[in-house]
Backbone bond lengths (Angstrom), bond angles and torsions (degrees), N, CA, C in turn:
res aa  C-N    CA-C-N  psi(-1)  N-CA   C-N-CA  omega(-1)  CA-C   N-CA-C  phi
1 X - - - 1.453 - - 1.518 110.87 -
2 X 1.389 103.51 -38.66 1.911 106.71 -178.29 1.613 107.74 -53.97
3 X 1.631 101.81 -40.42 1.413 106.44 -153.65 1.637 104.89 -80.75
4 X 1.754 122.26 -14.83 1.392 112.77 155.18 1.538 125.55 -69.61
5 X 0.854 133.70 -33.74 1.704 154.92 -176.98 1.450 105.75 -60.74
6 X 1.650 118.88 -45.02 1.205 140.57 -174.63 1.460 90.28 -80.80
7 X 1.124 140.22 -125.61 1.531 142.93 161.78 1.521 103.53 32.25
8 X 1.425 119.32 -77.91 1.042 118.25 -177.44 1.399 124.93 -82.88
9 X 1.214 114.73 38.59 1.728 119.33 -169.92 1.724 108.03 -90.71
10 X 1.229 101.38 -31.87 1.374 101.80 -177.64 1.788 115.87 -96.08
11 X 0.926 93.76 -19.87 1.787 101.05 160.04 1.912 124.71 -73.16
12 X 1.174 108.06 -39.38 1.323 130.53 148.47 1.313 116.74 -24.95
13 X 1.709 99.40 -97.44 1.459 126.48 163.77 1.853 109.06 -24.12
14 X 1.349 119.97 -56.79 1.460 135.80 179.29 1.737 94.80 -46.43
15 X 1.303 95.10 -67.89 1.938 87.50 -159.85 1.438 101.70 -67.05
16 X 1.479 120.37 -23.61 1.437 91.87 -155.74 1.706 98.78 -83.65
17 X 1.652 118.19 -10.78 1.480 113.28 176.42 1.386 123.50 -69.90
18 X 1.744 103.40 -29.40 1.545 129.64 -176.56 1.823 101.59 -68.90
19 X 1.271 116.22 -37.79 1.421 100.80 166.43 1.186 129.76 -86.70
20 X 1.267 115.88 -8.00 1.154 120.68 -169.40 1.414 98.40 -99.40
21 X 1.869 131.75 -2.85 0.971 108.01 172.50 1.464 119.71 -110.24
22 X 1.753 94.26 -12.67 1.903 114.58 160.01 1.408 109.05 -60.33
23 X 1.248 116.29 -30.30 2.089 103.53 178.89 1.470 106.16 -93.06
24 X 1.296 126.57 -27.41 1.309 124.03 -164.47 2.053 95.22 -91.85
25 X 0.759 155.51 -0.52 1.822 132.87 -114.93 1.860 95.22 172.78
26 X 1.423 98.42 116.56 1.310 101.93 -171.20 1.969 95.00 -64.93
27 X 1.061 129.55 117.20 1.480 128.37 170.68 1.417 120.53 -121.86
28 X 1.231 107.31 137.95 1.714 122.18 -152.12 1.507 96.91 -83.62
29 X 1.482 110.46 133.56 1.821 111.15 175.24 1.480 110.95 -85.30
30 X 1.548 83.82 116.18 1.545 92.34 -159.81 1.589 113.17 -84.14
31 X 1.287 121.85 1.25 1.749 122.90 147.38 1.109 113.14 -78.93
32 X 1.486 135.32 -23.72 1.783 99.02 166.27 1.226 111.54 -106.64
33 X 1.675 126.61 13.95 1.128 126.02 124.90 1.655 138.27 -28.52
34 X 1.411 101.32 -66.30 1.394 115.60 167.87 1.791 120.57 -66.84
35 X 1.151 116.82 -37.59 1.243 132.48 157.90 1.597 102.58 -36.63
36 X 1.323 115.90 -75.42 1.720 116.90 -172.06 1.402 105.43 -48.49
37 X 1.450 97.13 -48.69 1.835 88.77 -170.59 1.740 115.66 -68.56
38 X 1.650 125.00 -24.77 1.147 111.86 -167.68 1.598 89.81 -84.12
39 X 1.265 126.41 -5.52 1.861 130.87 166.24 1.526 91.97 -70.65
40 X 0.788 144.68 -89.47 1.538 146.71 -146.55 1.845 83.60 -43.66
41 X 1.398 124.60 -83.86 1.122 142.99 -159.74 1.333 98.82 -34.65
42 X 1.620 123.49 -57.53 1.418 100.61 179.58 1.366 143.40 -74.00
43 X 1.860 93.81 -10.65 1.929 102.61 176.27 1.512 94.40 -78.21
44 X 1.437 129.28 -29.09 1.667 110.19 176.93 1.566 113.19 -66.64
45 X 1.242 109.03 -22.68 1.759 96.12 -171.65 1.046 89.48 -97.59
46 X 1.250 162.34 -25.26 2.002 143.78 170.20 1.477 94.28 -68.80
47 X 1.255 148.37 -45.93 1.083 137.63 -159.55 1.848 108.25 -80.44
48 X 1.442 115.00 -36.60 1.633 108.71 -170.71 1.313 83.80 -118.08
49 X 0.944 135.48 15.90 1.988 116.68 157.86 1.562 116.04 -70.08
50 X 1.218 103.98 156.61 1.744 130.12 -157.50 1.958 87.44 -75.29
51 X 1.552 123.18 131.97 1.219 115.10 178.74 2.302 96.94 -87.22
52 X 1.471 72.56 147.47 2.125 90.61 -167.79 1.583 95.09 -56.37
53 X 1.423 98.76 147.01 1.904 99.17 161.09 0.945 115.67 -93.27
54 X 1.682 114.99 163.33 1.325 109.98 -145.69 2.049 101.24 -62.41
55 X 1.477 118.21 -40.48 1.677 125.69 -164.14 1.451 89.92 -90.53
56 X 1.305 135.85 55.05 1.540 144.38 163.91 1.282 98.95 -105.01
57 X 0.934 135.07 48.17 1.678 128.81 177.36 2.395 118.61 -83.42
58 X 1.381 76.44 -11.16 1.639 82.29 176.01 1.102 127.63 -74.25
């Protein structure tokens, strides 16, 4: 029993700081974070991508 408690002490410790810093601590949602950026990422690659030749059909 010691040796789960031990093991998991620092995972513990992790969440209980991680909530305590999501309720206390303005923190940015980091999926529509990532959302914007894979938006940015795709108007740069339609905009500076190579235009297809015409027998590129593959």
């Amino acid at each position: 029993m010691a040796g789960i408690i031990r093991s998991s002490f620092s995972f513990i410790v992790g969440t209980v700081c991680g909530v305590y810093v999501a309720q206390n601590y303005n923190v940015p949602n980091m999926k529509k974070l990532a959302d914007t950026g894979m938006a940015m990422f795709r108007h740069l690659e339609q905009t500076y991508r190579k235009p297809k030749k015409p027998g590129d059909d593959q």
